[in-house]
C-alpha positions in Angstrom: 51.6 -135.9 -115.1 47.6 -136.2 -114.4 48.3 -140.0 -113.3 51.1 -139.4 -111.3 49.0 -136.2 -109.2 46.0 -138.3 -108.7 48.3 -141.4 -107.8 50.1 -139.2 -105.2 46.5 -137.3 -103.9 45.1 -141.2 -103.5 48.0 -142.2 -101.2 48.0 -138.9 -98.9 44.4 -139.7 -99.0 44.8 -143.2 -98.3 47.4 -142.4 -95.6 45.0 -139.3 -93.8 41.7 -141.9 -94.3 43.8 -145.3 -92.4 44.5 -142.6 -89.7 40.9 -141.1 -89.5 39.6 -144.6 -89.2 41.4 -145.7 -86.4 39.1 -142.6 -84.5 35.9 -144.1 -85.6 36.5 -147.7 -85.0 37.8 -147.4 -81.4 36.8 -148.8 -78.6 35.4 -146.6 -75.6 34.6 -147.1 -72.4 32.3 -145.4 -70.2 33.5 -147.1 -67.1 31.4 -150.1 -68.5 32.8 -152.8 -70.4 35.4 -155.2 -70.5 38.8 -154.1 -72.8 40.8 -155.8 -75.5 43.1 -158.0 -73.8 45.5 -156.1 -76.0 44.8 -153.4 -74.0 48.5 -151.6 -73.5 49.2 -150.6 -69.8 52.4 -149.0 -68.2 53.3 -150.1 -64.9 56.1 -149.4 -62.7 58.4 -151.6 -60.7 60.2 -150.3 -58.5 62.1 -152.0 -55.6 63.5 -149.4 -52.8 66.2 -147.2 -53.8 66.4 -148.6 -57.5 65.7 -146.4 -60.7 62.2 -146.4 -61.9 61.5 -149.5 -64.4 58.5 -149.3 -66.7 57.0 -152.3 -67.7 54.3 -152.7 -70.4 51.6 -155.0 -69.1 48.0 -155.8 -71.2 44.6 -156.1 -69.6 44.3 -160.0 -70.3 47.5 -160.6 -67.9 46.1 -158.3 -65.2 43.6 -161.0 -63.9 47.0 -163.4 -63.6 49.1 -160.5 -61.5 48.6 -162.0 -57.7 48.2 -159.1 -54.9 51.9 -159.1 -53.9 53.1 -158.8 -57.4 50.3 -155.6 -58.7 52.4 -153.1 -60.0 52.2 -148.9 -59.4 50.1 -147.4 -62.0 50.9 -143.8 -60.9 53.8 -143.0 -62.9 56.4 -140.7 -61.9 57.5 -139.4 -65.2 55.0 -137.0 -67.3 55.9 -138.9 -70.6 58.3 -141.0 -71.1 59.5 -143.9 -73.6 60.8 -147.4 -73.8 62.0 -150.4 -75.8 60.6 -154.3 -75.7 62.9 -157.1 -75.8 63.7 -157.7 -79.4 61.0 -159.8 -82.0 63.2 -160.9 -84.8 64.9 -158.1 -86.2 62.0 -155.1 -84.6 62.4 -154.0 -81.4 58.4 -152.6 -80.3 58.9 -149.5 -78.7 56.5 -147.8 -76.2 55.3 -144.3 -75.7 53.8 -142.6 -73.0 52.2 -139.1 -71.8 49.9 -138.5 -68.5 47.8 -135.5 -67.5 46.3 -134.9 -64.4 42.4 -135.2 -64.2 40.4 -132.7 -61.7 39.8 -135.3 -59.3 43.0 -136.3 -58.6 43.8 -139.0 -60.5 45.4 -139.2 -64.0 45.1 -140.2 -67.5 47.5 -142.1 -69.2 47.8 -141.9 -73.0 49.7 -145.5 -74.3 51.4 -145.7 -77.7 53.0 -149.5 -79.1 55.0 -149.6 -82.4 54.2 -153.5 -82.3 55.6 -155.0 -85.9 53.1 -153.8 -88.1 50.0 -152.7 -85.9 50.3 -149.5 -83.3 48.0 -149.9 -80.9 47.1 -146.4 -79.0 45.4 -147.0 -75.0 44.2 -144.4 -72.7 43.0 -144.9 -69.5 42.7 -143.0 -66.4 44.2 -144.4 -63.1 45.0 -143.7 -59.3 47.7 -145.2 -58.5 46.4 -148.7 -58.2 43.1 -148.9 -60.2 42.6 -148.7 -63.8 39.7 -147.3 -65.7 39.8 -147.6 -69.2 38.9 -144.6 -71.7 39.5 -145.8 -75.2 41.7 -148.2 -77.4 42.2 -147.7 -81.2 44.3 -149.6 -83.4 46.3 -149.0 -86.8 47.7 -150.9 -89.5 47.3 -153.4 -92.7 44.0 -153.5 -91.9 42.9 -149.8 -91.3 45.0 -149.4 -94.6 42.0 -151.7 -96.2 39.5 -149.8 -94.8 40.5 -147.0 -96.2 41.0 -147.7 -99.6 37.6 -147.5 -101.0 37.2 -143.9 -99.5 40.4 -142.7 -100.8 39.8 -143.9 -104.4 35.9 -142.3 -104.2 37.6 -139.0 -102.5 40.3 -139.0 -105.4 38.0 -139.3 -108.2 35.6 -136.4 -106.8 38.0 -134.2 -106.4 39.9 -135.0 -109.6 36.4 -134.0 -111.2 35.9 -130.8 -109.2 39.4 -129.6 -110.0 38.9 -130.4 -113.7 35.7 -128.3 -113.5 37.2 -125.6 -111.2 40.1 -125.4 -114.3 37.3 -125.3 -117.0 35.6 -122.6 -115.1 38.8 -120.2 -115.0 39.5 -120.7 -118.4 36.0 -119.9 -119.8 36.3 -117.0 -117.2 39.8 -115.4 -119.0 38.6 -113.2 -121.8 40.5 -114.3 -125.1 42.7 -111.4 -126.3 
C-alpha cells in the first residue's frame, strides 16, 4: 500500500512539476528579441463576404509572407478553436483566447496540441503588427525535467508524513 501511495504522489508530482517547468523555462520578450520560429500565430483570411478562416502561421514563415499576401491579426472572435490538416493518425488542434489591452490593441493567448509537444504563444497585436510576450513549451522533455524534483519532493514528504504519523501516535495516551 506504502509503494503504491508514494508511486501515485511521484506521478501527480511528476505531472504538477512538467507543468510548473514549462513557466520557468519560457521564453519572454520585452519587445526585444527575436522568437522561436515555432512561434504559434493566428491569422485570419478572409476574402469579402466569406466566413472568417483562421489560419495558424509561425514566426519563421512571417519573413516569407509578401505585402499583398500579410494576413489580419485582429481577430474577430474572443476565443475560438481549430483543427490542422491531419499528421498520420493526430489531427493538431489549435486554441485561442484574446483580451483587450489599455491601449487599444490586444493580446492573444495561442495554444497547439502538436503530436507530443504543446506549445503555448502570447503575443500582443493591432491588427497588423505583432509583438511577442512569451512562448513556453511542454512535453517528453519537460517530463525529464521534472523527474528528479518529483522523486526528491516524494521522498521528503514521504519522511515528513512518517514523522507527522509517529508524532500523533506518541501524542495518543495509551489506555
Amino acid at each position: 500500500m506504502a509503494f503504491m501511495m508514494r508511486t501515485g504522489r511521484m506521478l501527480l508530482q511528476l505531472a504538477v512539476l512538467s507543468k510548473a517547468i514549462t513557466f520557468v523555462t519560457a521564453e519572454r520578450y520585452a519587445g526585444v528579441g527575436e522568437p522561436s520560429r515555432l512561434f504559434p500565430i493566428v491569422a485570419v483570411r478572409q476574402p469579402p463576404a466569406a466566413a472568417v478562416q483562421y489560419e495558424l502561421l509561425r514566426w519563421g514563415s512571417l519573413r516569407n509572407l509578401t505585402p499583398a499576401d500579410v494576413p489580419r491579426f485582429s481577430l474577430p472572435d474572443v476565443q475560438g478553436a481549430f483543427a490542422l490538416p491531419k499528421v498520420g493518425e493526430f489531427e493538431p488542434s489549435v486554441r485561442f483566447h484574446t483580451a483587450p489591452e489599455a491601449d487599444g490593441r490586444v493580446r492573444v493567448s495561442v495554444t497547439l496540441n502538436d503530436d507530443d509537444y504543446v506549445l503555448y504563444s502570447t503575443y500582443i497585436t493591432d491588427g497588423s503588427r505583432i509583438t511577442p510576450v512569451n512562448f513556453r513549451i511542454w512535453g517528453p522533455s519537460s517530463m525529464l525535467l521534472a523527474l528528479i524534483p518529483a522523486v526528491v519532493l516524494t521522498w521528503g514528504l514521504s519522511r515528513l508524513v512518517a514523522w507527522w504519523l509517529r508524532r500523533r501516535a506518541e501524542a495518543v495516551p495509551q489506555a
